[in-house]
GUVEXTOR-61357 format. One record per residue (C-alpha): residue number from 0; residue in three letters; chain; x, y, z. Coordinates in nm, 2 decimals. Layout:
BEGIN
+------+------+-------+--------+--------+--------+
! resi ! resn ! chain !   east !  north !     up !
+------+------+-------+--------+--------+--------+
!  NUM !  ALA !     A !      X !      Y !      Z !
...
+------+------+-------+--------+--------+--------+
% end
This chain:
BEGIN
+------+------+-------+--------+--------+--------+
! resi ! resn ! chain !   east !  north !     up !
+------+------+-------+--------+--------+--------+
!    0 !  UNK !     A !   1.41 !  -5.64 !   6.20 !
!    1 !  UNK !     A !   1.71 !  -5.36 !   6.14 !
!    2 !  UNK !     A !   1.66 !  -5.16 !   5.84 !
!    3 !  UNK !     A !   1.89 !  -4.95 !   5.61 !
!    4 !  UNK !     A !   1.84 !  -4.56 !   5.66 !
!    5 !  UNK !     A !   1.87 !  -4.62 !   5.24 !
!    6 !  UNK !     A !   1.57 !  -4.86 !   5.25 !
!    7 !  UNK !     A !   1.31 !  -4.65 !   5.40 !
!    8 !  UNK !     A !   1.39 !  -4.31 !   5.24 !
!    9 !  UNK !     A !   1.38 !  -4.51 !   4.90 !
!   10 !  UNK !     A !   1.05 !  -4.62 !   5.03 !
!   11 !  UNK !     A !   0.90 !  -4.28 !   5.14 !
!   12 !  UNK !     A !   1.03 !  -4.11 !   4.79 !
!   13 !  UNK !     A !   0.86 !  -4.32 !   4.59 !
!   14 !  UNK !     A !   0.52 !  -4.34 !   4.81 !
!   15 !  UNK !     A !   0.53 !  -3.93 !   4.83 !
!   16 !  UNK !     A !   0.60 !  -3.95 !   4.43 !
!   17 !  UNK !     A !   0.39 !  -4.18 !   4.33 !
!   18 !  UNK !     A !   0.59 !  -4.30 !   4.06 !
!   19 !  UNK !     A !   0.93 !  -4.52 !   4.00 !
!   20 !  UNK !     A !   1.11 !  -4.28 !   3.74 !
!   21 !  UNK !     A !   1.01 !  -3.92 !   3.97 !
!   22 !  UNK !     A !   1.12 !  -4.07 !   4.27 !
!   23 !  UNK !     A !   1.47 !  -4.26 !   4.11 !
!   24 !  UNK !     A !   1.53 !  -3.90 !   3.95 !
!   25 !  UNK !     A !   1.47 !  -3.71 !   4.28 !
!   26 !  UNK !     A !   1.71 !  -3.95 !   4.46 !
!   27 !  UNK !     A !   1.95 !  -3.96 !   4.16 !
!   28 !  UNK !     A !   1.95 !  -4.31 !   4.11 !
!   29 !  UNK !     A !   1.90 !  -4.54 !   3.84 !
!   30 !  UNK !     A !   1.52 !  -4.67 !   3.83 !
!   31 !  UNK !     A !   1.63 !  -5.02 !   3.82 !
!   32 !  UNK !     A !   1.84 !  -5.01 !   4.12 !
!   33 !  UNK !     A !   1.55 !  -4.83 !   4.31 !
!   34 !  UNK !     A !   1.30 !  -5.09 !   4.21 !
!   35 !  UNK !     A !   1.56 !  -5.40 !   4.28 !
!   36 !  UNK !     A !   1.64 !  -5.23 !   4.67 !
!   37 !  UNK !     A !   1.21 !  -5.16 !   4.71 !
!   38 !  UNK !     A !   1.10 !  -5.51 !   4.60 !
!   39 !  UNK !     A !   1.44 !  -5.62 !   4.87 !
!   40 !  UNK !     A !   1.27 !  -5.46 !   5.11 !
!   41 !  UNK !     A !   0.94 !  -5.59 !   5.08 !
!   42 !  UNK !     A !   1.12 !  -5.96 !   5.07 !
!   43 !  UNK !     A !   1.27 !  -5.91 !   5.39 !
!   44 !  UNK !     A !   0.92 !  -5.78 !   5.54 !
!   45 !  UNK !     A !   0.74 !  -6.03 !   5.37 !
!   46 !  UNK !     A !   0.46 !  -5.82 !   5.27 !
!   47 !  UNK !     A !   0.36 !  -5.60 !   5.00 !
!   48 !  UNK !     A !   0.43 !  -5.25 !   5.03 !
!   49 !  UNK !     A !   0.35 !  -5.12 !   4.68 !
!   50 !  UNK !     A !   0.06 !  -5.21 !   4.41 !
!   51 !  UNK !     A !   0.25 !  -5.17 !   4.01 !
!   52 !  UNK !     A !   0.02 !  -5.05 !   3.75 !
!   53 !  UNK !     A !   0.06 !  -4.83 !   3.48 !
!   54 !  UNK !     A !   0.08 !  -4.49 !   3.58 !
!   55 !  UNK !     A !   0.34 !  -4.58 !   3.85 !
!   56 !  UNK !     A !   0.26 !  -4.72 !   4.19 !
!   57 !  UNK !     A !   0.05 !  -4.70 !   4.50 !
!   58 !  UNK !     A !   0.03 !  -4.79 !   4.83 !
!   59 !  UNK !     A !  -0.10 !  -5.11 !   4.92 !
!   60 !  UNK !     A !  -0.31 !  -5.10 !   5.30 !
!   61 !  UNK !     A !  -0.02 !  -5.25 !   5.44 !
!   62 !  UNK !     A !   0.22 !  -4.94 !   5.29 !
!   63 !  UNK !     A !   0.02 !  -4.67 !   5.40 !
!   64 !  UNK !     A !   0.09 !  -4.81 !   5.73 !
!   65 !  UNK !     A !   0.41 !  -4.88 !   5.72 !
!   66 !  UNK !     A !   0.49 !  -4.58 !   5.53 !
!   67 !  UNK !     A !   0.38 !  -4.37 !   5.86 !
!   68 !  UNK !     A !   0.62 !  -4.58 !   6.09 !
!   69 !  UNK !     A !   0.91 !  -4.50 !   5.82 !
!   70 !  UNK !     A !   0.86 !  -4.18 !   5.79 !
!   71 !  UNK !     A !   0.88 !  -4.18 !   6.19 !
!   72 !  UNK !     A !   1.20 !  -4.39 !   6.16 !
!   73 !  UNK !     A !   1.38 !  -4.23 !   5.93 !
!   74 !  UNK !     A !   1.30 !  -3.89 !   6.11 !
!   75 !  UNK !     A !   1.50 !  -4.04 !   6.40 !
!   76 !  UNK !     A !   1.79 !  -4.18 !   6.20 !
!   77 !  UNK !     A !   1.85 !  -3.86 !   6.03 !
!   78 !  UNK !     A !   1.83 !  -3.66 !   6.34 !
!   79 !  UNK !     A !   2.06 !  -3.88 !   6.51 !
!   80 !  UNK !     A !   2.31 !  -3.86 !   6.16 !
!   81 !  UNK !     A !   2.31 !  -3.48 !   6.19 !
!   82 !  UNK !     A !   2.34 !  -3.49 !   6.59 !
!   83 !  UNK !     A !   2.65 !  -3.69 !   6.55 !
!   84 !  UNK !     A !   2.80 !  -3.48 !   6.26 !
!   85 !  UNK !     A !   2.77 !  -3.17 !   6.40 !
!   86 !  UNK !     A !   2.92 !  -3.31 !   6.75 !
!   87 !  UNK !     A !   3.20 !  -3.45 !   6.57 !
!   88 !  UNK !     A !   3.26 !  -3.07 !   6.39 !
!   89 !  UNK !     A !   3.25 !  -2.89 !   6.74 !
!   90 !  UNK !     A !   3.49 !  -3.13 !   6.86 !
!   91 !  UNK !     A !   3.72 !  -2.98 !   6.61 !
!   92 !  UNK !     A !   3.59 !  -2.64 !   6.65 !
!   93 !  UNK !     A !   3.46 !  -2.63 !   6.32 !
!   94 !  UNK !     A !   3.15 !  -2.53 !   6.14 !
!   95 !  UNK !     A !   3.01 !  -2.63 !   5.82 !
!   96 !  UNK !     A !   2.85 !  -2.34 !   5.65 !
!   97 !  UNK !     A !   2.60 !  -2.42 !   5.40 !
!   98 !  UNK !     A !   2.50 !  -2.13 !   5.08 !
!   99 !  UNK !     A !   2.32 !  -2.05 !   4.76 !
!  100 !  UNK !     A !   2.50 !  -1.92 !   4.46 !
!  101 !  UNK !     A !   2.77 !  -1.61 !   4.55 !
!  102 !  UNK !     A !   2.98 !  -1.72 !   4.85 !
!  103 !  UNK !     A !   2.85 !  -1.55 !   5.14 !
!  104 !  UNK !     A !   3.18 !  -1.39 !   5.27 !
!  105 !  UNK !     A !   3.17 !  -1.13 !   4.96 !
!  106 !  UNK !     A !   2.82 !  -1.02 !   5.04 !
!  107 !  UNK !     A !   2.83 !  -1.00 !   5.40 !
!  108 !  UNK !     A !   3.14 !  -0.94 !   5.56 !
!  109 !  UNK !     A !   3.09 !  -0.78 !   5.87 !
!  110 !  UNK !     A !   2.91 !  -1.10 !   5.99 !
!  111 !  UNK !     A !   3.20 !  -1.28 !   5.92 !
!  112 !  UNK !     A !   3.46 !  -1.04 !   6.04 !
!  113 !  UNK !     A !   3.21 !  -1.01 !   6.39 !
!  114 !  UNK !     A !   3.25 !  -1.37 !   6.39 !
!  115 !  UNK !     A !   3.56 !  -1.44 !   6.37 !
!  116 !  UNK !     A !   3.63 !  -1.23 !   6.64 !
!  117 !  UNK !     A !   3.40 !  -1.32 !   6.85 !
!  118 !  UNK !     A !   3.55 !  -1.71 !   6.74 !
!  119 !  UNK !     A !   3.95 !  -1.66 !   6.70 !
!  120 !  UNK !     A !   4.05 !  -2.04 !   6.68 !
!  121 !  UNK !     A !   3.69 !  -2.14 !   6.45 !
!  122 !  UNK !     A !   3.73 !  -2.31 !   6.08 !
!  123 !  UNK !     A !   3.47 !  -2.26 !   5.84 !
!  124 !  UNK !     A !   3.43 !  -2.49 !   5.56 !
!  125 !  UNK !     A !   3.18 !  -2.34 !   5.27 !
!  126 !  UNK !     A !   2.97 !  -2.56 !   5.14 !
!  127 !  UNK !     A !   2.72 !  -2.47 !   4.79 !
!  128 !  UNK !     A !   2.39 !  -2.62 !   4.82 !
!  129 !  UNK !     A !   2.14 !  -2.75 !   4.58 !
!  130 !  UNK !     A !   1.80 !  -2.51 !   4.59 !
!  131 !  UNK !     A !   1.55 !  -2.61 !   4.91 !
!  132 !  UNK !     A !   1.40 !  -2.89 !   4.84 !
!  133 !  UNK !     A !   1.24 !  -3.15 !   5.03 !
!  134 !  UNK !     A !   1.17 !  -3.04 !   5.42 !
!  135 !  UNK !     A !   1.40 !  -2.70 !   5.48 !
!  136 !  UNK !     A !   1.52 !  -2.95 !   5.83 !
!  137 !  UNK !     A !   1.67 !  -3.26 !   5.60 !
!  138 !  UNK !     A !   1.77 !  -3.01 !   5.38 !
!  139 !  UNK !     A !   2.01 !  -2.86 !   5.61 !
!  140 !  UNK !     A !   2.12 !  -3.25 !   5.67 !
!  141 !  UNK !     A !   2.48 !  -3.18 !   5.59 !
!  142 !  UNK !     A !   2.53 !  -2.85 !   5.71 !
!  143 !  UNK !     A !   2.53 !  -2.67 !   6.03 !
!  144 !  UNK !     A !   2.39 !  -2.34 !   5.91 !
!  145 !  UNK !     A !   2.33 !  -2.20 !   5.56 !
!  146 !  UNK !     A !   2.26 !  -1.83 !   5.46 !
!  147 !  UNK !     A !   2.01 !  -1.82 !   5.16 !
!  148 !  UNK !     A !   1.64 !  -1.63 !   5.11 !
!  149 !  UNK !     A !   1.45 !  -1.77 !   5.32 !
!  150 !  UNK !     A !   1.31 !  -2.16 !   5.24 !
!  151 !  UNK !     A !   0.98 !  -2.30 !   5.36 !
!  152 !  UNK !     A !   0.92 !  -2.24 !   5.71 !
!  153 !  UNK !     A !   0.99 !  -2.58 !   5.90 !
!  154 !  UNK !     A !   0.88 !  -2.56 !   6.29 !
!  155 !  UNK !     A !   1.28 !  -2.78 !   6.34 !
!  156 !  UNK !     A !   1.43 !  -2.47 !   6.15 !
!  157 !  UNK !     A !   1.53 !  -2.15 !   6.32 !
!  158 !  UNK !     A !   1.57 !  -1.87 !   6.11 !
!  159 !  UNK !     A !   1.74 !  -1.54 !   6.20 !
!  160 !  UNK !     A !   1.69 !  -1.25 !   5.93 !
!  161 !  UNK !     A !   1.99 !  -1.07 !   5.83 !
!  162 !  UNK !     A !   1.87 !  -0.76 !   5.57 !
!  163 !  UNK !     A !   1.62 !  -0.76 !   5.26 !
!  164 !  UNK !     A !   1.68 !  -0.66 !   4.93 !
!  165 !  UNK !     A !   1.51 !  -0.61 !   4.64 !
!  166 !  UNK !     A !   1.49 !  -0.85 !   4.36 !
!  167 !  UNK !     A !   1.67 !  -0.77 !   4.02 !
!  168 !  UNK !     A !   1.51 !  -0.96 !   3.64 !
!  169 !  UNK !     A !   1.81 !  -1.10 !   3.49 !
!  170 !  UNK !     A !   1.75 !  -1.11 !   3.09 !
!  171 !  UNK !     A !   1.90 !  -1.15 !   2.75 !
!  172 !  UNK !     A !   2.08 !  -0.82 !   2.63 !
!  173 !  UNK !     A !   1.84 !  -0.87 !   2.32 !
!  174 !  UNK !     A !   1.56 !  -0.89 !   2.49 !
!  175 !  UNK !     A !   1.27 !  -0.58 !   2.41 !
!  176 !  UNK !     A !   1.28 !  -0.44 !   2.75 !
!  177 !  UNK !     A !   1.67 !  -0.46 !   2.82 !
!  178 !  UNK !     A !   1.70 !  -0.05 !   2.75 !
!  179 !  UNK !     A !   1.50 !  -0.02 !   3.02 !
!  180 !  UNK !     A !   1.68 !   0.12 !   3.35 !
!  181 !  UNK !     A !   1.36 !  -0.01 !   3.57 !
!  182 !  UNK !     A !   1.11 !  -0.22 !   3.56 !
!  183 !  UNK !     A !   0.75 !  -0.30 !   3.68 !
!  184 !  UNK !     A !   0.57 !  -0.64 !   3.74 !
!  185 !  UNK !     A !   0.34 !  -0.57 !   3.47 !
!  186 !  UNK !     A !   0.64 !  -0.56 !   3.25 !
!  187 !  UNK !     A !   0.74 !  -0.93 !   3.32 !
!  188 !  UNK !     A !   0.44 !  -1.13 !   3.51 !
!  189 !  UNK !     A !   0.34 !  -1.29 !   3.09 !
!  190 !  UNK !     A !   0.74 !  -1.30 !   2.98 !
!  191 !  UNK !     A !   0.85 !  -1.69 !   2.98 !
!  192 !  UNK !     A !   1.06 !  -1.74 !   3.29 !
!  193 !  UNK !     A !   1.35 !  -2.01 !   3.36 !
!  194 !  UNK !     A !   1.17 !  -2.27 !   3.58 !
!  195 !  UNK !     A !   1.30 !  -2.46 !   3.87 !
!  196 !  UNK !     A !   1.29 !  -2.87 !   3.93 !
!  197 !  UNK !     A !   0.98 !  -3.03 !   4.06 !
!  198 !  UNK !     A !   1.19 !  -3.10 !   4.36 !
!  199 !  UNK !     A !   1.27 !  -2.76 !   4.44 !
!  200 !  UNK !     A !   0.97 !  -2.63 !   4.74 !
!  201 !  UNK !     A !   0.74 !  -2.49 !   4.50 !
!  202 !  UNK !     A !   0.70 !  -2.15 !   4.70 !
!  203 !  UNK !     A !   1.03 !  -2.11 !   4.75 !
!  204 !  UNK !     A !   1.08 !  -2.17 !   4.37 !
!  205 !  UNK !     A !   0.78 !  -1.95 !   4.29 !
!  206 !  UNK !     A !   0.94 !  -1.58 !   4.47 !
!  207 !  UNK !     A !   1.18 !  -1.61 !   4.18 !
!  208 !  UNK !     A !   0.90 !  -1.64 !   3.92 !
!  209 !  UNK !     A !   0.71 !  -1.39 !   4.06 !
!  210 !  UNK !     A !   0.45 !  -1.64 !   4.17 !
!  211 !  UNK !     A !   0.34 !  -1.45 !   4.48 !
!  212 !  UNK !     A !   0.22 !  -1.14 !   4.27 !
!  213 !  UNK !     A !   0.10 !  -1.37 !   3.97 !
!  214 !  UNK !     A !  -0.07 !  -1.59 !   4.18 !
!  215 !  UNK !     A !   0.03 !  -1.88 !   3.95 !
!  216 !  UNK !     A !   0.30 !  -2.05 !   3.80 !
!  217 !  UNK !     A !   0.45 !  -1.85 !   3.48 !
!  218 !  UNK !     A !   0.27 !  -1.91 !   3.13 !
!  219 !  UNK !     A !   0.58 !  -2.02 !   3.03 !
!  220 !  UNK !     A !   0.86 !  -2.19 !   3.12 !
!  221 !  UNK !     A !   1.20 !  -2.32 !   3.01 !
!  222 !  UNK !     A !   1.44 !  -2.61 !   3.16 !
!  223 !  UNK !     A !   1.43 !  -2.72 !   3.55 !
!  224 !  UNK !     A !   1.71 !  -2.59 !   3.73 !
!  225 !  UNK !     A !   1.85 !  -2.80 !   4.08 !
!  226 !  UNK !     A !   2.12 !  -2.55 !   4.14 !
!  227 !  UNK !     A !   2.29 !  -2.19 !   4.14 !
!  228 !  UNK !     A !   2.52 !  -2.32 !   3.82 !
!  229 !  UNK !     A !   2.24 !  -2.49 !   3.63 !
!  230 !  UNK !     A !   1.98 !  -2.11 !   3.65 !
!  231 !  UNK !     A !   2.32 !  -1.98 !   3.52 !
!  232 !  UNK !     A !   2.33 !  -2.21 !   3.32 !
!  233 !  UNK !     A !   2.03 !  -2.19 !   3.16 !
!  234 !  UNK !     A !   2.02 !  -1.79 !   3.17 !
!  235 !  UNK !     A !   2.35 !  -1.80 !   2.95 !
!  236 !  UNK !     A !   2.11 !  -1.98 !   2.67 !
!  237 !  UNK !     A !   1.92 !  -1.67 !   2.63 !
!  238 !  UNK !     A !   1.60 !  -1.88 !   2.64 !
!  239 !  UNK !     A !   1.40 !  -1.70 !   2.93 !
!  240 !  UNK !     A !   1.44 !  -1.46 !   3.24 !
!  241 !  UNK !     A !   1.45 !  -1.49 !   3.61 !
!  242 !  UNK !     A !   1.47 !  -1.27 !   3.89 !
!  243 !  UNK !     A !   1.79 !  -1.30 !   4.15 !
!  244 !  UNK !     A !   1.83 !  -1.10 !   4.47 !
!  245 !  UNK !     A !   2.03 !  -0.83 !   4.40 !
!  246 !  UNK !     A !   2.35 !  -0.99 !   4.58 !
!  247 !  UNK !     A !   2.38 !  -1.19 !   4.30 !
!  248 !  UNK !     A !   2.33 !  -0.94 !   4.06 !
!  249 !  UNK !     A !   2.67 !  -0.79 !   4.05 !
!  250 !  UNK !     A !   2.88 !  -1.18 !   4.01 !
!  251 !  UNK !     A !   2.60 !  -1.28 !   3.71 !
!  252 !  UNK !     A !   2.74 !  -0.98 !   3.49 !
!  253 !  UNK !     A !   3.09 !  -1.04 !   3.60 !
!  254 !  UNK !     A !   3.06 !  -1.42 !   3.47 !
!  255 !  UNK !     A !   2.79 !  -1.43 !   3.21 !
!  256 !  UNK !     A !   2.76 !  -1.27 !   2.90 !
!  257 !  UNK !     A !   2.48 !  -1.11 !   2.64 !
!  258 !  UNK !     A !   2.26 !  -1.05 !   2.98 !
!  259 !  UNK !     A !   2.14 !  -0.76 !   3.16 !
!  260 !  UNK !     A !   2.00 !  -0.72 !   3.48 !
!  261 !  UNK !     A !   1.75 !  -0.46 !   3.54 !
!  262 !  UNK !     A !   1.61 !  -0.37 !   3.90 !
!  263 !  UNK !     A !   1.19 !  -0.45 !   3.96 !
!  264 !  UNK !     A !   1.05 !  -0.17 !   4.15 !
!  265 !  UNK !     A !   0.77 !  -0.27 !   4.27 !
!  266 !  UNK !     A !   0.85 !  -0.65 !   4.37 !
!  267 !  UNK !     A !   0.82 !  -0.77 !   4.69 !
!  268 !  UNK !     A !   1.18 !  -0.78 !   4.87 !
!  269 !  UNK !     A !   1.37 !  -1.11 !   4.92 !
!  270 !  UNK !     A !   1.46 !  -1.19 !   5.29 !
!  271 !  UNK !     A !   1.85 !  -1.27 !   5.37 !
!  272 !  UNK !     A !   1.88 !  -1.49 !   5.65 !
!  273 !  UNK !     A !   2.05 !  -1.79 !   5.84 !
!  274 !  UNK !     A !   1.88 !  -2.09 !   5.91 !
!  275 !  UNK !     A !   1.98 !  -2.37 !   6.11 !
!  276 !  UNK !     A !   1.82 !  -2.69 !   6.27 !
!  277 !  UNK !     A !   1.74 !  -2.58 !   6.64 !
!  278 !  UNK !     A !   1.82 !  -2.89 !   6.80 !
!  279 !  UNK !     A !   2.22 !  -2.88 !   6.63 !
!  280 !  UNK !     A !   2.42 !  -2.91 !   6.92 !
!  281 !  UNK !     A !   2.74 !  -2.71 !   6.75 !
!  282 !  UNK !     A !   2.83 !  -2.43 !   6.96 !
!  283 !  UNK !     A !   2.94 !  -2.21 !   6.69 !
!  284 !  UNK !     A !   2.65 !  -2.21 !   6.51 !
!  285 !  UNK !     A !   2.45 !  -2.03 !   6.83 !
!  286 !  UNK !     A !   2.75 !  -1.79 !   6.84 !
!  287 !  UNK !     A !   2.69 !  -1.72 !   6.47 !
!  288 !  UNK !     A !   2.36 !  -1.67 !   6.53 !
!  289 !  UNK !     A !   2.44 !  -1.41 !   6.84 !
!  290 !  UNK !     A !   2.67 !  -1.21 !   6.61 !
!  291 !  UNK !     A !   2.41 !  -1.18 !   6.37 !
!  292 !  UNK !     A !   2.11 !  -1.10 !   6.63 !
!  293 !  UNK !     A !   2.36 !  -0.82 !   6.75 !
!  294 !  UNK !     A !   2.41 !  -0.63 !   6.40 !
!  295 !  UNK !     A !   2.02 !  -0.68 !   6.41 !
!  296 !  UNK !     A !   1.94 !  -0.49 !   6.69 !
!  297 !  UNK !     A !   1.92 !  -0.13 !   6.81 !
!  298 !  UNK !     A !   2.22 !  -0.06 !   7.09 !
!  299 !  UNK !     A !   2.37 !  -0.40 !   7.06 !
!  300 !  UNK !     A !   2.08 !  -0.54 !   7.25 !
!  301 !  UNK !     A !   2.04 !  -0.89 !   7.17 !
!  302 !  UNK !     A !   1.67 !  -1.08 !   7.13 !
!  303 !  UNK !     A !   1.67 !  -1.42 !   7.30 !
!  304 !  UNK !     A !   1.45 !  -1.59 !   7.00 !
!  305 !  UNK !     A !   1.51 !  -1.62 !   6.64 !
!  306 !  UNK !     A !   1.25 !  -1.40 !   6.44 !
!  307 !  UNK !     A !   0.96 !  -1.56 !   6.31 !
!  308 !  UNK !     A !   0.93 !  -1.47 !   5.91 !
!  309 !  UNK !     A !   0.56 !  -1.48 !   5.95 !
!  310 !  UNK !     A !   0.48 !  -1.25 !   6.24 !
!  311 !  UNK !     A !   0.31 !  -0.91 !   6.20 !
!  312 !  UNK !     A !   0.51 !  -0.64 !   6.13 !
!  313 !  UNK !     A !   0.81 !  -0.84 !   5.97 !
!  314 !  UNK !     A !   0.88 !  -0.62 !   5.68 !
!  315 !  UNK !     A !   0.86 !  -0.28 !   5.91 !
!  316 !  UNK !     A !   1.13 !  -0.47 !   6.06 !
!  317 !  UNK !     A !   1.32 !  -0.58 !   5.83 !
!  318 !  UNK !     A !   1.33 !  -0.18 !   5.67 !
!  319 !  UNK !     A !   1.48 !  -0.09 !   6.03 !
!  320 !  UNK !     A !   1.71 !  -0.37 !   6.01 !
!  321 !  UNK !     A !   1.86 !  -0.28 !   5.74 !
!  322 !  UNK !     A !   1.84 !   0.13 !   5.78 !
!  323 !  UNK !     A !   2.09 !  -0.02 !   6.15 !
!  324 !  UNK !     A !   2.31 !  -0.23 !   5.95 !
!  325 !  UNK !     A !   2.40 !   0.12 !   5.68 !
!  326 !  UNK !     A !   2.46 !   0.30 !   5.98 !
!  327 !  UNK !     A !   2.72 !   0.00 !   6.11 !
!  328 !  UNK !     A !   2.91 !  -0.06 !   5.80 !
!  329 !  UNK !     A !   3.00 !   0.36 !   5.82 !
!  330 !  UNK !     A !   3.15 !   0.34 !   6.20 !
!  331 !  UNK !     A !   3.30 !   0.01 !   6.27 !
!  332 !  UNK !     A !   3.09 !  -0.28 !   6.34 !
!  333 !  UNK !     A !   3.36 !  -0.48 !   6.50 !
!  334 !  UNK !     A !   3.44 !  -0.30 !   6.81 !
!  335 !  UNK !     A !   3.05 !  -0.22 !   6.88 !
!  336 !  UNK !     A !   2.90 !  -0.58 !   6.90 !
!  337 !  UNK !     A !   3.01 !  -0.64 !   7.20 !
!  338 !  UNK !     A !   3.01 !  -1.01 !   7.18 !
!  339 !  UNK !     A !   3.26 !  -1.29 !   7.38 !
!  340 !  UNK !     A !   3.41 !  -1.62 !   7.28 !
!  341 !  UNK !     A !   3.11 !  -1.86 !   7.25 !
!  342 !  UNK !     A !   2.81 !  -1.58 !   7.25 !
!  343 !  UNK !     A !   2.82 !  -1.44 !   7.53 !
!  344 !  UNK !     A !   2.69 !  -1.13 !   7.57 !
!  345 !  UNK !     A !   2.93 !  -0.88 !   7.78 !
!  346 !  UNK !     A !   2.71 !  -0.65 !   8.05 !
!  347 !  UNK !     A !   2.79 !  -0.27 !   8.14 !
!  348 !  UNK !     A !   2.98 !  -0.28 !   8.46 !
+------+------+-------+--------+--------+--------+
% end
């Protein structure tokens, strides 16, 4: 029996939720329509997928076994969605760029500059994402690449680090510490924060509400931002804080006003990087990914694997990575990266 792609992810939302409402505002549909297209799909199976009660729904024995072979399914269908897309943009020698909040060509040009060089006849169409949520892999559904701080690691997501930075607390100019020239965590850990959707990935999420140092979700919270505009949004009101990595920093003063934004010393640094599903087939995306592997490494040499964010050592890394790129910016990044149409790297001789 054929299904509709929109038929089993309906399905899986609301068996991973639990509940009609959660999972119709996570797919931003009304509940109605998502109970009339789940009890249509349990017609055409002819069995009974869900129990009602209550509190919301769960899984009858029959849906926790179907729910495994839809989660299978839909796996396939999306991979084979993305495959297709992103064979359909190399065709055209284009490449659909995914970001978070400031547009990524103001914060790191000489990627794009290396790029384009390195790509002459390339489009790039810019695309602003929601926050992570969901897998990082069918979160990068309609994009090729995307350049954000680092999501949730996903072993179908390559990730290729590009510098760290530290984070900066963005707060209302009335606020009691917004004198201050620096802060501390022990400043902010108990201030109420600006939270973040359920549907956001909750660690992901959590690095901007200092969760990893608090070990715990803020005391306090206001709204449930989905978005870049919506935390601006909501910072505007004046109602909490939140931190932002400090490439943001800069475009929040220029477009919001009453705020402040105050570097945190002793924070952990956010990670800029690219990420990218490893089995796109897009050509471009694997020459982006050399250009940005060359103004990574020492002498131009290039690693043949993506960095894992976990491995020991990362942050060391990251400090030289950064210390390289200074020195690049300052003597002309272009004509050292050494880099040919479609990634190849050119040899000495």
């Amino acid at each position: 029996m054929p299904f509709k792609r929109g038929q089993l992810r309906y399905f899986v939302t609301v068996a991973e939720e639990g509940q009609m409402t959660r999972a119709a505002r996570k797919l931003h549909l009304a509940q109605p329509a998502l109970s009339h297209a789940i009890a249509q799909l349990e017609s055409e199976l002819g069995i009974e997928l869900l129990e009602r009660h209550a509190r919301g729904v769960s899984l009858t024995p029959a849906g926790e076994t179907f729910l495994d072979k839809a989660r299978v399914a839909l796996a396939a269908t999306t991979d084979a969605a993305m495959t297709a897309k992103s064979l359909a943009r190399a065709a055209r020698t284009t490449m659909e760029f995914g970001y978070l909040g400031c547009p990524p060509n103001l914060h790191t040009p000489e990627l794009f500059a290396a790029f384009a060089d390195a790509e002459p006849d390339a489009r790039v169409s810019f695309h602003e994402l929601p926050f992570p949520n969901g897998s990082t892999a069918s979160w990068l559904e309609d994009v090729d690449v995307a350049m954000c701080h680092l999501p949730a690691p996903d072993s179908d997501v390559c990730v290729q680090p590009l510098r760290s930075e530290p984070r900066i607390v963005v707060m209302p100019d009335s606020h009691p510490l917004a004198e201050r020239k620096e802060l501390v965590l022990a400043d902010v850990l108990d201030e109420t924060f600006v939270g973040y959707n359920p549907a956001v990935q909750p660690l992901w999420a959590g690095f901007w509400t200092l969760d990893d140092h608090r070990g715990k979700d803020p005391a306090r919270s206001v709204e449930h931002a989905m978005s870049a505009p919506e935390i601006f949004t909501i910072i505007a009101s004046r109602r909490g804080i939140i931190t932002v990595p400090a490439c943001q920093a800069a475009m929040i003063l220029r477009v919001l006003r009453g705020v402040v934004v105050i570097p945190l010393a002793d924070a952990r640094p956010a990670v800029l990087g690219l990420v990218w599903n490893g089995r796109n087939p897009n050509p471009l995306v694997h020459t982006l990914a050399t250009v940005a592997r060359r103004l990574a490494s020492p002498n131009g040499q290039v690693s043949t694997e993506a960095v894992d964010p976990e491995e020991v050592g990362f942050e060391q890394a990251l400090q030289n990575l950064n210390a390289r790129l200074a020195q690049r910016r300052g003597s002309g990044a272009k004509a050292r990266l050494g880099v040919t149409p479609r990634g190849k790297p050119q040899t000495d001789g």
